[in-house]
N, C-alpha and C positions, 0 to 999 in steps of 0.2 A: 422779264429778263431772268436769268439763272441766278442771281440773287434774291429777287423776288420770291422764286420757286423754294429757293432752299429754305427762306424765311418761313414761307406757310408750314411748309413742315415742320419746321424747328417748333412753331406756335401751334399745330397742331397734334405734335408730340406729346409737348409740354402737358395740355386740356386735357388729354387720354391720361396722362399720370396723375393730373391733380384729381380730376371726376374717379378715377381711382382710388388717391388715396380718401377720398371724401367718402367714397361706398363704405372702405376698411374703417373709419371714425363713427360713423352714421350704425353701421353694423356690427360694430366691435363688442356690445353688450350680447346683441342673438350667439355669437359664434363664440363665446367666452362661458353661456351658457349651455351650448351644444357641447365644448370639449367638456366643461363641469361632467355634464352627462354623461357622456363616454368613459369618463375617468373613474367614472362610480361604480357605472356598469361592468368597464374591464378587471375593478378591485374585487368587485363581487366574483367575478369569473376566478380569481386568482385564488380567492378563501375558498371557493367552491372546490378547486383543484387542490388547495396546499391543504384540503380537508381529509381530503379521499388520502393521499400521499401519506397524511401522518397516519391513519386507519392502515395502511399497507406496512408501512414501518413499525406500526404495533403487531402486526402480525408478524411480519416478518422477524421481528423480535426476539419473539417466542422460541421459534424453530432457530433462530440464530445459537440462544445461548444454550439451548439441550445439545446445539453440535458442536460448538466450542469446549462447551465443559465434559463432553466424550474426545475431543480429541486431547482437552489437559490430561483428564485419566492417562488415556496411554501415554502421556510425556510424562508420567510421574508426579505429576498432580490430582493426587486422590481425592481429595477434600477442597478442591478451587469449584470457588463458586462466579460464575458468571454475569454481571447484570447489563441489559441494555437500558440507561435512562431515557426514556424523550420526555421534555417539557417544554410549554408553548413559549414561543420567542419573548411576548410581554408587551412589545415597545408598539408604537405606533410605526406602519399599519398592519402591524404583527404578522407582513410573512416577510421574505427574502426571496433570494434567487434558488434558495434550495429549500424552499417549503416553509412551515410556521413552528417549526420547532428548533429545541438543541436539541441536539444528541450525542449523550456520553457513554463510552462503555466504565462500567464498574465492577470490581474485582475482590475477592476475598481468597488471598491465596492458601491459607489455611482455618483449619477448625476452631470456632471460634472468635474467628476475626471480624471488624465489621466491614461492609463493602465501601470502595472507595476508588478514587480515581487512580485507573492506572500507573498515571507518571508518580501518583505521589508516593502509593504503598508497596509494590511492583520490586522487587532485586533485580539486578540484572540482570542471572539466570531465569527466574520468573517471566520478566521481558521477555525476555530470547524465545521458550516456549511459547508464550501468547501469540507474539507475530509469528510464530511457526503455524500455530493453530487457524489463524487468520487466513494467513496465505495457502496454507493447505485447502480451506475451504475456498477461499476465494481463486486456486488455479480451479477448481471443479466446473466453476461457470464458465458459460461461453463468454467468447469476445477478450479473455485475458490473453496479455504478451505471451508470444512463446516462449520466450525465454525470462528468467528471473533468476536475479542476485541477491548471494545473502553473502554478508560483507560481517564476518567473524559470530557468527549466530553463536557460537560456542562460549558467548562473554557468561561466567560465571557458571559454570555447568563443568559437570565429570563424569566418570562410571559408566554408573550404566543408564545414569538420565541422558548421557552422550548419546549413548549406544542409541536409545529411543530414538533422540533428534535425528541421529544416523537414519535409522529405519524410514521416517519421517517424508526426510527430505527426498531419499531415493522413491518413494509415495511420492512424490510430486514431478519427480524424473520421469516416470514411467507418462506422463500426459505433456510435458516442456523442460528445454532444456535448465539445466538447473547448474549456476554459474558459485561456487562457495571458496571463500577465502575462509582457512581454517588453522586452528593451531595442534587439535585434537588428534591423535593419531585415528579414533572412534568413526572419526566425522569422515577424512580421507582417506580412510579404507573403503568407503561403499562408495565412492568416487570411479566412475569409468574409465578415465584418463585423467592424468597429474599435469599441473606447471607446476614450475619454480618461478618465485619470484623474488630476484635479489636485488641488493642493493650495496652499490659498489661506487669509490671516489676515483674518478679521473680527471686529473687534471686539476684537483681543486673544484671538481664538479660532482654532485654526486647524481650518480646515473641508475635508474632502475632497467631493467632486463626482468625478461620472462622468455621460459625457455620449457618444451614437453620434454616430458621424463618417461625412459624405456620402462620395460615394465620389470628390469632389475635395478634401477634407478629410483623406480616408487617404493619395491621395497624397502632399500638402503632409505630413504626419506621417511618413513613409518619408523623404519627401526631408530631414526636420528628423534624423531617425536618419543617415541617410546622410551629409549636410554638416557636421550644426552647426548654429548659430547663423544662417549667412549662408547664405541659399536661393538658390541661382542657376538661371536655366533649364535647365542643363545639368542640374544636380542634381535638379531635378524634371523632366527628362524621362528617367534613369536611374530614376527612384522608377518611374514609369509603366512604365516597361518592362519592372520589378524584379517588378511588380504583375502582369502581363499574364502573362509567362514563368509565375509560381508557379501562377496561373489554367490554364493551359495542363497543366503539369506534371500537375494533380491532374482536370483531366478526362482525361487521357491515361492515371492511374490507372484512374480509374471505367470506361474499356471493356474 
């Protein structure tokens, strides 16, 4: 009968699962010593690889901080001295997913100082140059965004270390677009094109707006960085001039 039939089944299901799980008991030591195996084998592959990596990072090192500390020079950092740290992770099974090391950069921004970690000894003008320097080298490789932001690079910086970062950034222009919120007059004069961005209450709301500025408009904005409050001719014919010079500068790159 059809009960009958289904029972064999149901009973010869069952026999297929238990003779199963009885293989997985019976063999549970062989396959427990097979992953062992494998697990040993694939850690060895991993040191093998996280070995070669730190050996490229040491080299790579090398040639890091001779480029970094030419590109501090031209930011006004004569005497910054540059260091890459790597040292072996330590812990058990001493690698990670990014190889078997740490690695810190360290910094000595002036003559006589000792090196140290950047967050700790670093100003915030100091800063600003360094990720400039960074980023500068790091748009030269392939495979970086085209475009990059630098969101008030200007923190603690004037003159004519400005003026450098100025020069700098537009060296990065020339390979990706280069997006900079600034407060320097130095920094948005070698700028392409200008926004505004303000910031206005309506309503009980406060609303930000950004808007392109003509290129009598960018003036006027230089010379507002430059003076203040009170625009005078003079001050807007320093802005034009300020404008014109940076123009100049950066097609005198381009040849």
């Amino acid at each position: 009968s059809l009960g009958l039939v289904g029972s064999e089944m149901w009973i010869r299901d069952r026999l297929e699962a238990a003779q199963t799980r009885l293989d997985q008991i019976e063999y549970a030591g062989d396959r427990l010593q097979k992953l062992e195996s494998l697990i040993q084998k694939q850690a060895e592959q991993t040191r093998t690889a996280a070995a070669k990596l730190t050996q490229a990072r040491q080299a790579a090192a090398t040639a890091l901080e001779r480029q970094v500390e030419r590109e501090l020079r031209e930011l006004s950092m004569p005497s910054a001295r540059f260091r890459v740290e790597i040292t072996p992770l330590g812990s058990d099974p001493g690698f990670q997913a990014s190889g078997a090391d740490n690695v810190r950069f360290l910094i000595s921004a002036n003559t006589g100082e000792a090196l140290g970690r950047i967050s700790k000894i670093a100003s915030g003008g100091e800063l600003s140059r360094i990720m400039l320097a960074l980023k500068n080298l790091s748009a030269q490789k392939p495979g970086i965004p085209r475009s990059m932001v630098f969101d008030e690079i200007d923190t603690g910086i004037s003159g004519r270390t400005a003026q450098k970062v100025s020069e700098k950034m537009a060296q990065i222009g020339q390979r990706h677009q280069v997006i900079c919120i600034t407060h320097l007059p130095q920094i948005a004069a070698m700028a392409d094109s200008h926004f505004e961005i303000e910031k206005n209450v309506e309503e009980n709301e406060t609303v930000t707006s950004i808007h392109p500025l003509s290129e009598e408009d960018s003036v006027r904005e230089l010379a507002r960085m430059l003076g203040g409050a009170k625009i005078t001719d003079s001050v807007l014919a320093n802005a034009s001039e300020m404008k014109e010079l940076a123009q100049v500068q950066k097609s005198a790159r381009l040849k």
